[in-house]
C-alpha positions as CSV (number, residue, x, y, z in Angstrom):
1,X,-78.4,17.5,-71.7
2,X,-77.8,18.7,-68.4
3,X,-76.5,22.3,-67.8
4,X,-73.7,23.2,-65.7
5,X,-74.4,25.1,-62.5
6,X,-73.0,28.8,-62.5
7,X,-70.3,30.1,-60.2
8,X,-71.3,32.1,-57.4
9,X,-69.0,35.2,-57.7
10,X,-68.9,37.0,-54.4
11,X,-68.9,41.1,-54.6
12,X,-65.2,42.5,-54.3
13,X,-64.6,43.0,-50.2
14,X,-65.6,46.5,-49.2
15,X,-65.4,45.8,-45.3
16,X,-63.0,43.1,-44.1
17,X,-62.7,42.8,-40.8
18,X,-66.7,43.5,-40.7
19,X,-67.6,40.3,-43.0
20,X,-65.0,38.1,-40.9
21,X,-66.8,39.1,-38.0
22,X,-70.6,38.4,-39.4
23,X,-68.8,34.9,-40.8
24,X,-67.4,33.8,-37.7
25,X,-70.2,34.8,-35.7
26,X,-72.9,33.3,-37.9
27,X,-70.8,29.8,-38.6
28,X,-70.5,30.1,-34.8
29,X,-74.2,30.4,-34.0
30,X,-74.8,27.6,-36.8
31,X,-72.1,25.3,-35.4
32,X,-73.8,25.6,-31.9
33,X,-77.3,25.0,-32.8
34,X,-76.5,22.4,-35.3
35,X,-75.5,19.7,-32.4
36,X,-74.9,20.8,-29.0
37,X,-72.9,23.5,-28.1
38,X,-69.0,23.1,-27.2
39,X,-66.0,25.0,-26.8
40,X,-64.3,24.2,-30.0
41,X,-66.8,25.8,-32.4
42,X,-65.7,28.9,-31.2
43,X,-61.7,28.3,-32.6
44,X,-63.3,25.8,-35.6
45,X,-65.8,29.0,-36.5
46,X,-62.6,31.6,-35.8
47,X,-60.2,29.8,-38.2
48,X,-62.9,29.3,-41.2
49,X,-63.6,32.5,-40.9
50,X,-59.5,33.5,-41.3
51,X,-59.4,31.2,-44.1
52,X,-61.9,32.5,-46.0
53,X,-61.0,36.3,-45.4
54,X,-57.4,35.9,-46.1
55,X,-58.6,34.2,-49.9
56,X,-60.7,37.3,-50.4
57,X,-58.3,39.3,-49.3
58,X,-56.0,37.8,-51.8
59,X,-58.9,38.4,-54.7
60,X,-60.6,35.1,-54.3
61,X,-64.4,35.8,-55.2
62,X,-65.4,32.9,-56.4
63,X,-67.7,30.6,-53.7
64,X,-66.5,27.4,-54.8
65,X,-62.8,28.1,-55.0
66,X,-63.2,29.7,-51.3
67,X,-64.7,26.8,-50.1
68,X,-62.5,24.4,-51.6
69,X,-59.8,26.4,-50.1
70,X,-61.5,26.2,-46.6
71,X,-61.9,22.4,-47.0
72,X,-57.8,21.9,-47.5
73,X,-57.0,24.3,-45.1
74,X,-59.1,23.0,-42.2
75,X,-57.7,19.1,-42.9
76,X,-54.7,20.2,-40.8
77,X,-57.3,21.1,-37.9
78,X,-57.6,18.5,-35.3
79,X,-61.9,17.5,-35.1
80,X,-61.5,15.3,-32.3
81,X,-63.4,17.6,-30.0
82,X,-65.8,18.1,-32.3
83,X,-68.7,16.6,-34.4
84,X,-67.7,18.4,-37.1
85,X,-65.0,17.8,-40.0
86,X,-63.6,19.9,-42.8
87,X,-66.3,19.4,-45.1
88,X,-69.4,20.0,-42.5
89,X,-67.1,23.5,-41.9
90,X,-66.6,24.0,-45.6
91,X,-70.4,23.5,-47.0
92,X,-71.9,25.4,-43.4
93,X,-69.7,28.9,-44.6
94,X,-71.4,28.2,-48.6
95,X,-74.9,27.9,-47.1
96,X,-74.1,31.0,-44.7
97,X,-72.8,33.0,-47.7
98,X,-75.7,32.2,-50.2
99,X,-78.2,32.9,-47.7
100,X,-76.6,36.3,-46.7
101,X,-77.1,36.9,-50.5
102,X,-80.5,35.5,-50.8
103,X,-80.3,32.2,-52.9
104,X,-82.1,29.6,-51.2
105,X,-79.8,26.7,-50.1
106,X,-82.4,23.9,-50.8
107,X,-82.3,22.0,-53.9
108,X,-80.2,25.5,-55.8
109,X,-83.5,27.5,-56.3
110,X,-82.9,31.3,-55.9
C-alpha cells in the first residue's frame, strides 16, 4: 500500500517583511523567465506574496494549507493579462519555497 506524503511544515516566521520580499522577488523573477516578461507579474508576484505572508502571519505553517489558501485567494484576481492562473501562481510559490529549503521539486526526492 501506498504511503501518504508528509506535510511540509514551514519554520515559525522570524523576518516578515524580509521573506515577503525574497517571495515576491523570486515568484517575480520565475514568472518573468517562465514566458515572456509583462507588466502584470509584478502585481500577480506582489499579491501572492501578501497572501501568503498574511497566512503565516496568522500561524499558517503548513505548505499545503498556504498554498491552497493562495489558490482561493488569487481566483478573485483577474489573469487576463497574463498567461498565468491561480494554480500556475499557487504551485510556482510551493516549488520556490521547497527549493529555498532544499527539497528537490522533481518527482518529491529531497
Amino acid at each position: 500500500m501506498s504511503q501518504p506524503i508528509p506535510p511540509i511544515v514551514l519554520p515559525s516566521v522570524e523576518n516578515p517583511e524580509q521573506e515577503k520580499a525574497w517571495l515576491q522577488a523570486s515568484l517575480h523573477e520565475w514568472l518573468d523567465n517562465e514566458f515572456i516578461p509583462e507588466l502584470i507579474n509584478q502585481t500577480i508576484a506582489q499579491r501572492a506574496a501578501q497572501i501568503f505572508m498574511r497566512h503565516r502571519m496568522e500561524g499558517e505553517n503548513d505548505l499545503g494549507c498556504l498554498v491552497i489558501a493562495i489558490v482561493t485567494e488569487m481566483q478573485s484576481f483577474d489573469f487576463q493579462k497574463s498567461f498565468y492562473s491561480e494554480f500556475a501562481i499557487a504551485n510556482a510559490v510551493s516549488d520556490l519555497i521547497l527549493k529555498s529549503l532544499g527539497i528537490d521539486t522533481c518527482c518529491g526526492n529531497s
